[in-house]
C-alpha positions as CSV (number, residue, x, y, z in Angstrom):
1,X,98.5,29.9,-41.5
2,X,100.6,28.5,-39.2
3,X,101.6,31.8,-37.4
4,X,97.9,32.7,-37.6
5,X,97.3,30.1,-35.3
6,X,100.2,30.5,-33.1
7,X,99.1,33.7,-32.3
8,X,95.1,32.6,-32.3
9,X,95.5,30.1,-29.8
10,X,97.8,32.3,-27.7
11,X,95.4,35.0,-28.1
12,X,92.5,33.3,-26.3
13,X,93.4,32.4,-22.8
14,X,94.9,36.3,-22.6
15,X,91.6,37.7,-23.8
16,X,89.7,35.8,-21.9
17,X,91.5,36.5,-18.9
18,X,92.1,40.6,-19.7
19,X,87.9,40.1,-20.3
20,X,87.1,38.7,-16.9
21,X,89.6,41.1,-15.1
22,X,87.9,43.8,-17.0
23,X,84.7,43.0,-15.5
24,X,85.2,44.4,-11.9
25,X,88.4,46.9,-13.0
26,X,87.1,48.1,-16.3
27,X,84.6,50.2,-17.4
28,X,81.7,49.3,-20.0
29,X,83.6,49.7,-23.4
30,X,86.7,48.1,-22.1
31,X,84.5,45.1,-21.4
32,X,82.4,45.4,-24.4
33,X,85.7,45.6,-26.6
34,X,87.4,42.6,-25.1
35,X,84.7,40.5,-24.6
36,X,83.9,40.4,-28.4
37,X,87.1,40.0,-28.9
38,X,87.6,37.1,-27.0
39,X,84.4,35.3,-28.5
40,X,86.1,36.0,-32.0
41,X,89.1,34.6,-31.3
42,X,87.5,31.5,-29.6
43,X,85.2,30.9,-32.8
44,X,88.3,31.4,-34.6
45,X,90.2,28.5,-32.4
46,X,87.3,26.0,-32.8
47,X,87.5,26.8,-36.5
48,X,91.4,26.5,-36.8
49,X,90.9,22.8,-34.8
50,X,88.1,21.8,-36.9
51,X,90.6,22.2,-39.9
52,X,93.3,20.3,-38.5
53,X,91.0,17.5,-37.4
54,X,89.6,17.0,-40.6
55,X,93.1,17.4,-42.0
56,X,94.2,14.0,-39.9
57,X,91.2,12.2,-41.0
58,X,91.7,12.5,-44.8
59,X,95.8,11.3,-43.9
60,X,94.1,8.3,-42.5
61,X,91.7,7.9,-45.0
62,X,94.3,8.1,-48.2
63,X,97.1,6.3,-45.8
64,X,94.6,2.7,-45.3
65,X,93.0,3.3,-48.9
66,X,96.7,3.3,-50.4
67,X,97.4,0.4,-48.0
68,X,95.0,-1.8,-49.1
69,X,95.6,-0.8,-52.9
70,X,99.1,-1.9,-52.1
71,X,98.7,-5.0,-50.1
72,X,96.0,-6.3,-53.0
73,X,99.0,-5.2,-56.0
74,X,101.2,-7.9,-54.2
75,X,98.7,-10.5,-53.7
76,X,97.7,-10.4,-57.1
77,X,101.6,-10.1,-58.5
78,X,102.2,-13.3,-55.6
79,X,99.4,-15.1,-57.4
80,X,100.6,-14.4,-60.8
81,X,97.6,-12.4,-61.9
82,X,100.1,-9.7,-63.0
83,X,97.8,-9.2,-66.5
84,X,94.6,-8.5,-64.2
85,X,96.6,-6.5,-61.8
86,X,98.4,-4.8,-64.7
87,X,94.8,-3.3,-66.3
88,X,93.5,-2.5,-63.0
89,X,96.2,-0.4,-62.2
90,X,96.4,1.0,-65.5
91,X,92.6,1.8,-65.2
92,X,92.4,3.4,-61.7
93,X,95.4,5.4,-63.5
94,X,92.9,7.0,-66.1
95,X,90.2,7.6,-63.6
96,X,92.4,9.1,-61.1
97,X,92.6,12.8,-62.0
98,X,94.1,14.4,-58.7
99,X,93.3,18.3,-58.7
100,X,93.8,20.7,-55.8
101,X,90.0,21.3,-55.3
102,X,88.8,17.9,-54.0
103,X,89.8,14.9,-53.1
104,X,89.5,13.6,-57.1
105,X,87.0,10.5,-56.1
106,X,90.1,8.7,-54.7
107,X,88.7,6.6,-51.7
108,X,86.2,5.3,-54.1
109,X,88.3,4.7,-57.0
110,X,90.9,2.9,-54.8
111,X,88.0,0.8,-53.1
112,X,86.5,-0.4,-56.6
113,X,90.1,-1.2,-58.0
114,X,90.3,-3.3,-54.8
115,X,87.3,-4.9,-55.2
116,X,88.0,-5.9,-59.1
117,X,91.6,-7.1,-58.0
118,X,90.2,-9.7,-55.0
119,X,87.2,-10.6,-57.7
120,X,89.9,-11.6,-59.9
121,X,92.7,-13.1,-57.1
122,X,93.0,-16.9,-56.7
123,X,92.6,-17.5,-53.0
């Protein structure tokens, strides 16, 4: 994937370049050719950023959902709630099931384990 890209992103500019020089030095298939060409590989590059964007935004997601998973686990051992903070762990642990084809409900799961942690937390 990686290469793909690479070679994707360097792709572009040269097409489009070798399409507009085409226009006054080439004839009509020349043009035709590197002109579709150059759309496909500029589809290709808004598709490749599209998938990196959206890439960053679940890191973020996961990174401040884990954060505040964490930061309410210390509260509530600080607190010594370590029995409530003990079952909610172990039941975000049985709801968790992490798989490879979505994101396994975690920003929810995380954000109701929260939630019954602070309901529980002296303040």
């Amino acid at each position: 994937m990686n290469l793909f890209g690479i070679l994707t992103v360097l792709a572009g500019p040269l097409l489009a370049v070798a399409w507009i020089v085409s226009e006054f030095k080439g004839g009509r298939p020349l043009r035709l050719t590197l002109g579709v060409l150059a759309m496909i590989t500029m589809v290709t590059m808004t598709w490749l950023a599209t998938l990196v964007i959206n890439q960053l935004n679940y890191n973020a997601w996961y990174g401040y959902a884990t954060k505040e998973l964490i930061d309410e686990t210390i509260k509530g051992i600080e607190s010594n709630n370590t029995a409530v903070v003990l079952a909610e762990l172990k039941r975000f642990q049985t709801d968790y099931q992490p798989t490879y084809e979505n994101r396994a409900k975690y920003l929810p799961l995380v954000g109701e384990t929260v939630e019954r942690m602070k309901g529980s937390t002296p303040r």
